[in-house]
Chimera marker file (.cmm) of the C-alpha trace (Angstrom):
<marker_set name="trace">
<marker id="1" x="133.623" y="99.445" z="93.031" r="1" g="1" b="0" radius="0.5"/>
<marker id="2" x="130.134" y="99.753" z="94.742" r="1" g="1" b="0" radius="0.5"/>
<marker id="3" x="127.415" y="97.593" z="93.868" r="1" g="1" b="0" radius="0.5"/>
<marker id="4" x="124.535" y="98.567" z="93.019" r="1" g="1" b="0" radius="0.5"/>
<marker id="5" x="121.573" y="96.853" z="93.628" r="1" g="1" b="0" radius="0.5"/>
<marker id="6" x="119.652" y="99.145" z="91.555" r="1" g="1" b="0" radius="0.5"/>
<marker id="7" x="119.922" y="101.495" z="89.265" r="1" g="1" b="0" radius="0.5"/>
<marker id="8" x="120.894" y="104.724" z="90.524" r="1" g="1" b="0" radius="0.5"/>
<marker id="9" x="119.913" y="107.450" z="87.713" r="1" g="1" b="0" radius="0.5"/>
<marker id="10" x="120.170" y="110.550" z="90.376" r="1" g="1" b="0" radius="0.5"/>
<marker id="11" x="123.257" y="111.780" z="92.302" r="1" g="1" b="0" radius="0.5"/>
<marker id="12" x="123.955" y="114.758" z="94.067" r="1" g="1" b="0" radius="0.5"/>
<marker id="13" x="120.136" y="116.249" z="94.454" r="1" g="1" b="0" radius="0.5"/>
<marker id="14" x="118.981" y="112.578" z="96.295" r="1" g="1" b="0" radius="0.5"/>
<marker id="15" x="119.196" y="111.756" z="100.112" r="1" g="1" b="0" radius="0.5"/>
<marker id="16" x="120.070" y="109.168" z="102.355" r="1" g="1" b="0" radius="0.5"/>
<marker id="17" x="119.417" y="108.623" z="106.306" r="1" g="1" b="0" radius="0.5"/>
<marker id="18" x="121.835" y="109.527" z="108.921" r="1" g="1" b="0" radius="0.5"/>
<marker id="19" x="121.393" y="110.222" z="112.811" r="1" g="1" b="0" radius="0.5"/>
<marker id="20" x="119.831" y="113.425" z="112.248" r="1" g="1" b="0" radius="0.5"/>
<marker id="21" x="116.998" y="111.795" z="109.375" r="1" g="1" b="0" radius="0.5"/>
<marker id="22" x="116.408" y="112.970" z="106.156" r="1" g="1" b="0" radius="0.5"/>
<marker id="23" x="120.281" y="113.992" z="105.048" r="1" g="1" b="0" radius="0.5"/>
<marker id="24" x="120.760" y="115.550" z="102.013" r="1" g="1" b="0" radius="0.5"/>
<marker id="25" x="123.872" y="114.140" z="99.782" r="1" g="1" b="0" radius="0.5"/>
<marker id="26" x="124.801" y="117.863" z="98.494" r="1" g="1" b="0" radius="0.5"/>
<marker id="27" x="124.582" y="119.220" z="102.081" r="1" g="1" b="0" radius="0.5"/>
<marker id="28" x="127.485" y="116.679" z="102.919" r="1" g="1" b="0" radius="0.5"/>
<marker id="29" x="129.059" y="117.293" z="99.884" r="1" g="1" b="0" radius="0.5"/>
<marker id="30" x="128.935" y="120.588" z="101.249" r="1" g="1" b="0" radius="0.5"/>
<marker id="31" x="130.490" y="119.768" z="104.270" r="1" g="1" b="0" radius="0.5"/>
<marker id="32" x="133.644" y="118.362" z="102.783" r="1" g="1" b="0" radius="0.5"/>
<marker id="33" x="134.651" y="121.327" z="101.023" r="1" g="1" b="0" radius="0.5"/>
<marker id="34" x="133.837" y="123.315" z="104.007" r="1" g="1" b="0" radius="0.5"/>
<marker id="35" x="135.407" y="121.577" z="107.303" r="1" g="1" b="0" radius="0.5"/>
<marker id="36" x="132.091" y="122.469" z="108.966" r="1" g="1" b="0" radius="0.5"/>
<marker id="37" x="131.604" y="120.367" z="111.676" r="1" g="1" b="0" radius="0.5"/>
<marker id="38" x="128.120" y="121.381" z="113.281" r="1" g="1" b="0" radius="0.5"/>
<marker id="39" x="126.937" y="118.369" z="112.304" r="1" g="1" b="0" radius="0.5"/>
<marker id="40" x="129.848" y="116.011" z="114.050" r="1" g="1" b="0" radius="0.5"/>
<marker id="41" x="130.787" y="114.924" z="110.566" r="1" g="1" b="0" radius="0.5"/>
<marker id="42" x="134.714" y="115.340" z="109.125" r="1" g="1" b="0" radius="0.5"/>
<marker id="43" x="135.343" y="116.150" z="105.604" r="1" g="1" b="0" radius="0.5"/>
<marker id="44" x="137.650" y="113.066" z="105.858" r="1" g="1" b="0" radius="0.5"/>
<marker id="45" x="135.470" y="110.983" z="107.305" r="1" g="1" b="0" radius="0.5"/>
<marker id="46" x="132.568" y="111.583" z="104.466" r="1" g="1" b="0" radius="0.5"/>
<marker id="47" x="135.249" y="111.633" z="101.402" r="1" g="1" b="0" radius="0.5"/>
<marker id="48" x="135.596" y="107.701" z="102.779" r="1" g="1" b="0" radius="0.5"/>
<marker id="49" x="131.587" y="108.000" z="102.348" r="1" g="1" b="0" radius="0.5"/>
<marker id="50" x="131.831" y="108.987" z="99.386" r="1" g="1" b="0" radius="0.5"/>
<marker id="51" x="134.738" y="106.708" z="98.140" r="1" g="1" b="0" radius="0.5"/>
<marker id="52" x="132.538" y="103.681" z="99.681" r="1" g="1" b="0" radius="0.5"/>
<marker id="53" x="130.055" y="104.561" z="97.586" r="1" g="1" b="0" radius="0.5"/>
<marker id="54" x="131.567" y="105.187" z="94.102" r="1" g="1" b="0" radius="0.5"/>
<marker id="55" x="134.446" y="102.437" z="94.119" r="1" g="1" b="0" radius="0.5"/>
<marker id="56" x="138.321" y="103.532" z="94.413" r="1" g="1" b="0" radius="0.5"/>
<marker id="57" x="138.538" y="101.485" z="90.754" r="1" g="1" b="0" radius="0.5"/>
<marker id="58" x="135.991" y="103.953" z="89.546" r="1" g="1" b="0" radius="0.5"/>
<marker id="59" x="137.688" y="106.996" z="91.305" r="1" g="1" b="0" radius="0.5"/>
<marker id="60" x="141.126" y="106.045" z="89.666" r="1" g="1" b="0" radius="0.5"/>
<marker id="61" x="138.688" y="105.397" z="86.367" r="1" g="1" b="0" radius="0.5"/>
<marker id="62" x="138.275" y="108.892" z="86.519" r="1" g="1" b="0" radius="0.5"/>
<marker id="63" x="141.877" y="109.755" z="87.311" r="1" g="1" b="0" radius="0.5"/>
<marker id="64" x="142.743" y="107.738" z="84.655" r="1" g="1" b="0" radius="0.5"/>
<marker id="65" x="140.342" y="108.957" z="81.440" r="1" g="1" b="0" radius="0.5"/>
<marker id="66" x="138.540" y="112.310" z="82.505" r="1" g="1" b="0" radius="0.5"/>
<marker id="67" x="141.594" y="113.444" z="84.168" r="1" g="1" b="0" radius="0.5"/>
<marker id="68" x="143.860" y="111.854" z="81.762" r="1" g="1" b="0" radius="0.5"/>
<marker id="69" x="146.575" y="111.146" z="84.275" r="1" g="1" b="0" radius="0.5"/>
<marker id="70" x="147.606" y="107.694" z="83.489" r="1" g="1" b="0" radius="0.5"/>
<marker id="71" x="150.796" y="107.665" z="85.859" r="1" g="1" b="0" radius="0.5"/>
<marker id="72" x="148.915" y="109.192" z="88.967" r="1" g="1" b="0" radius="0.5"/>
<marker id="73" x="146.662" y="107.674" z="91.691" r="1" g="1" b="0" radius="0.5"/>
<marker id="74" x="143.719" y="108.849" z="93.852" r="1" g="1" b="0" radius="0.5"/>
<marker id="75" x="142.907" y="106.302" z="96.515" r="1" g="1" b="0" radius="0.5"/>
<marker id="76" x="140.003" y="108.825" z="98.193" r="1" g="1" b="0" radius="0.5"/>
<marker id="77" x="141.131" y="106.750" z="101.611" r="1" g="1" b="0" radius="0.5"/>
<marker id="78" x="141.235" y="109.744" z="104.393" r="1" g="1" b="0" radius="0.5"/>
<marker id="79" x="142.374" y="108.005" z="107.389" r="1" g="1" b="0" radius="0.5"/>
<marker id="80" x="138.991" y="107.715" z="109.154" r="1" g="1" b="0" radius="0.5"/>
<marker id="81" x="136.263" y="105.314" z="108.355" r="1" g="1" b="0" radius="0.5"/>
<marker id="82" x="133.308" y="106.382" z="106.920" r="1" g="1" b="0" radius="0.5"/>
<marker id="83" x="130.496" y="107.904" z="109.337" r="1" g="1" b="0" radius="0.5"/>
<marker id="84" x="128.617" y="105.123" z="111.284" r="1" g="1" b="0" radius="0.5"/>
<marker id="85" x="124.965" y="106.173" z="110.848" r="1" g="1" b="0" radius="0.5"/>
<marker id="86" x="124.882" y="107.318" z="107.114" r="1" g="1" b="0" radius="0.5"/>
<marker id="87" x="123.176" y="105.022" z="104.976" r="1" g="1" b="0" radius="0.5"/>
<marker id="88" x="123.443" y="103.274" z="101.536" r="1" g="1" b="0" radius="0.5"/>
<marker id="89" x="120.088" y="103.882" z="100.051" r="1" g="1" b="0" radius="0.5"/>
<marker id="90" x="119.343" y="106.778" z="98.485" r="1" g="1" b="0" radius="0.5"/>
<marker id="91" x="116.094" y="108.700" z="97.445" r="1" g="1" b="0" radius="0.5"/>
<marker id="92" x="114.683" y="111.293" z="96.057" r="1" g="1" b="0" radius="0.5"/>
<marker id="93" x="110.723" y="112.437" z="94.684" r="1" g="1" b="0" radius="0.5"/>
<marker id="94" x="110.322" y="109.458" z="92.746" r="1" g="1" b="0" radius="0.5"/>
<marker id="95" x="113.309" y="106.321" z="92.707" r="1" g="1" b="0" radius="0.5"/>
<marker id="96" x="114.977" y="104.777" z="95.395" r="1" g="1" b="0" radius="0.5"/>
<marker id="97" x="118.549" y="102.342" z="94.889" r="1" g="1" b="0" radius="0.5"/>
<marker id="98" x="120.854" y="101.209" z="97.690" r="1" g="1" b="0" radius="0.5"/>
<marker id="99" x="125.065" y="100.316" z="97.118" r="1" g="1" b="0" radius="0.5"/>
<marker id="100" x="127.021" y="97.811" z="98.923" r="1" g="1" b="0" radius="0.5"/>
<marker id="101" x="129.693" y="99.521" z="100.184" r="1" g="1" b="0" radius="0.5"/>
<marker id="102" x="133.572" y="99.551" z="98.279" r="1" g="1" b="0" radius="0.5"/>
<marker id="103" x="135.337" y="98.627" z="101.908" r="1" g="1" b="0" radius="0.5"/>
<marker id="104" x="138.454" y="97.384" z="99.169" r="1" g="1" b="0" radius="0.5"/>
<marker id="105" x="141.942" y="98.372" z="100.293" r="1" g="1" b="0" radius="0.5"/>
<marker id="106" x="142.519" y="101.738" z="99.283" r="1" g="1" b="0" radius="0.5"/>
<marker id="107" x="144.640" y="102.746" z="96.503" r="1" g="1" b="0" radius="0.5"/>
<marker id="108" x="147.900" y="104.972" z="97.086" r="1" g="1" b="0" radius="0.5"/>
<marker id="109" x="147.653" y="109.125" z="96.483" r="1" g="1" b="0" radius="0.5"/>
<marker id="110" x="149.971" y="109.660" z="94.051" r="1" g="1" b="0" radius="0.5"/>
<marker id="111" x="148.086" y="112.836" z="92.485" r="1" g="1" b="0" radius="0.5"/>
<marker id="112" x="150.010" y="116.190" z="92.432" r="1" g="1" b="0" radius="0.5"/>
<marker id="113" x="148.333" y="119.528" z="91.685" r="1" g="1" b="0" radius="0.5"/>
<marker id="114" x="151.051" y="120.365" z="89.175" r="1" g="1" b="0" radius="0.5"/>
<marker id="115" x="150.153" y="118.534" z="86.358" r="1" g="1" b="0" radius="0.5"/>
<link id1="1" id2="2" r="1" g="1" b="0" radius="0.2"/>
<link id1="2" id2="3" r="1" g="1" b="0" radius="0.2"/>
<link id1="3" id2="4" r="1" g="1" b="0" radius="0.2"/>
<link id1="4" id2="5" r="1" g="1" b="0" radius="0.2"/>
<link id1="5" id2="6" r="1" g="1" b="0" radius="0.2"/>
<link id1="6" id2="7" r="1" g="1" b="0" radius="0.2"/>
<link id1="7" id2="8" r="1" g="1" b="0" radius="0.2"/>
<link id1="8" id2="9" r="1" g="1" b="0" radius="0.2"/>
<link id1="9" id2="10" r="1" g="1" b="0" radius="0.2"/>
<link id1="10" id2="11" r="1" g="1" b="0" radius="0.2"/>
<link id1="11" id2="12" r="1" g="1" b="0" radius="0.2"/>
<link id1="12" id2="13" r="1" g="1" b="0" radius="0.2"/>
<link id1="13" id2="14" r="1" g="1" b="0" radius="0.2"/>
<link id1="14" id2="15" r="1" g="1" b="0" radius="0.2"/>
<link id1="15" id2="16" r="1" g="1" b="0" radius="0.2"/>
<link id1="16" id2="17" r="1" g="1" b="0" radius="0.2"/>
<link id1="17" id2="18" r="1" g="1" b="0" radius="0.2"/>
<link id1="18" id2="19" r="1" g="1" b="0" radius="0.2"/>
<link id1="19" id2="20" r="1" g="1" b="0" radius="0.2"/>
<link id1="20" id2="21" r="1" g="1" b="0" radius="0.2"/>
<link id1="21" id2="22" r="1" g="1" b="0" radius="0.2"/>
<link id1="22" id2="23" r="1" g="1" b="0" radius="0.2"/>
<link id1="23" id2="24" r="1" g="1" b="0" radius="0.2"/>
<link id1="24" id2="25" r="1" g="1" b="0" radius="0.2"/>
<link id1="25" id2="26" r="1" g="1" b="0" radius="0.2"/>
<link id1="26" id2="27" r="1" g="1" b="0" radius="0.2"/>
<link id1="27" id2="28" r="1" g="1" b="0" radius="0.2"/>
<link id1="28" id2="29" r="1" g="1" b="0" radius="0.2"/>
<link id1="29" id2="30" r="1" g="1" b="0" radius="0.2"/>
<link id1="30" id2="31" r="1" g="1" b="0" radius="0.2"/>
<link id1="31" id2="32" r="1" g="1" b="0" radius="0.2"/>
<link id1="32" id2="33" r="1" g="1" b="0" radius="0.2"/>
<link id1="33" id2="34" r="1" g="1" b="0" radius="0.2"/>
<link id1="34" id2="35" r="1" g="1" b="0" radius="0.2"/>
<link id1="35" id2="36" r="1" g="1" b="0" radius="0.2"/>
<link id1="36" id2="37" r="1" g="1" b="0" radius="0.2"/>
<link id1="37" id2="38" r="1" g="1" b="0" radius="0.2"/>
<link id1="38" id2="39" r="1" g="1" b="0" radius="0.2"/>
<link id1="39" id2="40" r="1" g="1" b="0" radius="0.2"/>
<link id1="40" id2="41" r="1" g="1" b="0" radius="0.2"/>
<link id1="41" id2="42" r="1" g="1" b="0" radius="0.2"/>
<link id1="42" id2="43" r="1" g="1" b="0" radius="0.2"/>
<link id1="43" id2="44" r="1" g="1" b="0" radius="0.2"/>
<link id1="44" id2="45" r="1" g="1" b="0" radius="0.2"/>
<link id1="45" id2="46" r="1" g="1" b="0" radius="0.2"/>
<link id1="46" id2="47" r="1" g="1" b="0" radius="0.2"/>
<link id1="47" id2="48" r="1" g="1" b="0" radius="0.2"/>
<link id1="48" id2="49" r="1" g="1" b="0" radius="0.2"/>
<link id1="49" id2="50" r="1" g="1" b="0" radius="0.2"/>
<link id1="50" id2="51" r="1" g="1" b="0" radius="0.2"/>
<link id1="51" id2="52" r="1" g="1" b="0" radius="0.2"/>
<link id1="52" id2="53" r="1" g="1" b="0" radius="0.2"/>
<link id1="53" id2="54" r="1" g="1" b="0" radius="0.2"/>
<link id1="54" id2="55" r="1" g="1" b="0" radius="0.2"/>
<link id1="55" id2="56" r="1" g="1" b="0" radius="0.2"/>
<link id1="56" id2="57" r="1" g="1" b="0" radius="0.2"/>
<link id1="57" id2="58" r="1" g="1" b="0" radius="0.2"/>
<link id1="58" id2="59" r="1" g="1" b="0" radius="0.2"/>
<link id1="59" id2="60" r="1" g="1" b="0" radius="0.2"/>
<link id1="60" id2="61" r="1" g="1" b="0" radius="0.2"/>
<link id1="61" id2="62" r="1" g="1" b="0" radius="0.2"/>
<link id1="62" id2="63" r="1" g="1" b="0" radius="0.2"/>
<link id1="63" id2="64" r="1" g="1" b="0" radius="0.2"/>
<link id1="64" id2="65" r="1" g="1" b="0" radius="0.2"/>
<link id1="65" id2="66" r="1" g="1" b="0" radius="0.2"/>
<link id1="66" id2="67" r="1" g="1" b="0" radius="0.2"/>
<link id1="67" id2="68" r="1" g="1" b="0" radius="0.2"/>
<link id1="68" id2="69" r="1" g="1" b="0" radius="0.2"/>
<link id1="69" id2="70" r="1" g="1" b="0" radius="0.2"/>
<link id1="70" id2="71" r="1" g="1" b="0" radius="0.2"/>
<link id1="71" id2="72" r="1" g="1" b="0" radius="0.2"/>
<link id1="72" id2="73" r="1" g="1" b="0" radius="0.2"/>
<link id1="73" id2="74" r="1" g="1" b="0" radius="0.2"/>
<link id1="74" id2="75" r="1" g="1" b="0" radius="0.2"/>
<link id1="75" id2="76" r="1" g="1" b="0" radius="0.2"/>
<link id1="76" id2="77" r="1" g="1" b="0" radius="0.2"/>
<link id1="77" id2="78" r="1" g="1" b="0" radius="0.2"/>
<link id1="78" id2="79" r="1" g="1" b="0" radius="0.2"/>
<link id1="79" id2="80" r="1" g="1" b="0" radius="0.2"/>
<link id1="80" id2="81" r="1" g="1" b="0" radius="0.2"/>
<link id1="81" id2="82" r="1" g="1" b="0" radius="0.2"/>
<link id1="82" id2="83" r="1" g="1" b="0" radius="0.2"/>
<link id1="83" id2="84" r="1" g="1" b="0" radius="0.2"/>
<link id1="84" id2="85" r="1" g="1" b="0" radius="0.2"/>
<link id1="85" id2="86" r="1" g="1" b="0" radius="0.2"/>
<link id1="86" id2="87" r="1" g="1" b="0" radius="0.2"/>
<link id1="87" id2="88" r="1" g="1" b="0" radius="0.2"/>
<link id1="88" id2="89" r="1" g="1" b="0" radius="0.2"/>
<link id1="89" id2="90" r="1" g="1" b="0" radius="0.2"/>
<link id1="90" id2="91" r="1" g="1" b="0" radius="0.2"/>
<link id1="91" id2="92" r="1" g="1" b="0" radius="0.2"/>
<link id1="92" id2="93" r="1" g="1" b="0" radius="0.2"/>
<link id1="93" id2="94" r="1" g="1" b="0" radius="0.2"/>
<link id1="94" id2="95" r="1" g="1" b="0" radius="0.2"/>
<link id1="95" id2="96" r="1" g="1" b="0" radius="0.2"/>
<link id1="96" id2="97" r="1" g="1" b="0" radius="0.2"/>
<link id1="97" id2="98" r="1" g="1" b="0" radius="0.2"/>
<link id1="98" id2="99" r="1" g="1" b="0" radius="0.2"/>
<link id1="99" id2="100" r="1" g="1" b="0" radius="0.2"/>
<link id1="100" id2="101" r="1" g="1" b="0" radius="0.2"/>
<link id1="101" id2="102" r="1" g="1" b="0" radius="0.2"/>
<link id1="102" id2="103" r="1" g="1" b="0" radius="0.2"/>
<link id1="103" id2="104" r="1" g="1" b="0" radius="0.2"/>
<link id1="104" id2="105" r="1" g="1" b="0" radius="0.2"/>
<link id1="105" id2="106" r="1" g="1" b="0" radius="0.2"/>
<link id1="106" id2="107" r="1" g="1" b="0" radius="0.2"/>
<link id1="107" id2="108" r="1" g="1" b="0" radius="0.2"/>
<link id1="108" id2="109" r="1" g="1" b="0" radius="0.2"/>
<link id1="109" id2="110" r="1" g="1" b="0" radius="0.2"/>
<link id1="110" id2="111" r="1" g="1" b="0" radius="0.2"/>
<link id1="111" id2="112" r="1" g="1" b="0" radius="0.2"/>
<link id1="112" id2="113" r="1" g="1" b="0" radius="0.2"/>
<link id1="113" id2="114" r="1" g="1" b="0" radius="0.2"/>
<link id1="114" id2="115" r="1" g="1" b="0" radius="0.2"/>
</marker_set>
């Protein structure tokens, strides 16, 4: 999974850095469910982000108990590598943590919609 170097007690209303500054982690949340691309990111390309920074073995954690899908698999591996100029420290009004990237082989999709 990610490591953190510090203790991240925020998530989706914190920021990191990217080419265009201050970059909001919601607004590229926001992107991935969208397919907007005004800001030359993919959704693919930021799920990897994403996946980077939470761990696939915490991904298929989730898969696994809050899901309760012992027999299926998310890897959260998109085919593109995460984007080039988007940070692993994150802040917000008050704290400040950073992750070492999850760059692990990716585990196989084996999650279907019809269970």
């Amino acid at each position: 999974a990610g490591n953190l170097e510090s203790n991240c007690t925020f998530g989706l209303n914190s920021n990191t850095t990217g080419k265009d500054g201050v970059t909001p982690l919601g607004d590229l949340i926001s992107i991935i469910c969208s397919y907007d691309t005004t800001k030359n990111y993919t959704s693919n390309s930021l799920a990897k982000y994403f996946r980077a920074i939470g761990g696939s073995q915490r991904l298929q954690w989730l898969i696994d108990s809050w899901m309760q899908q012992q027999n299926q698999s998310m890897g959260g591996s998109y085919g593109e590598n995460p984007p080039y100029d988007l940070s692993y420290t994150f802040f917000n009004e008050s704290n400040k943590c950073s992750v070492i990237p999850d760059d692990s082989p990716a585990i196989s999709n084996t999650l279907s919609i019809f269970t």
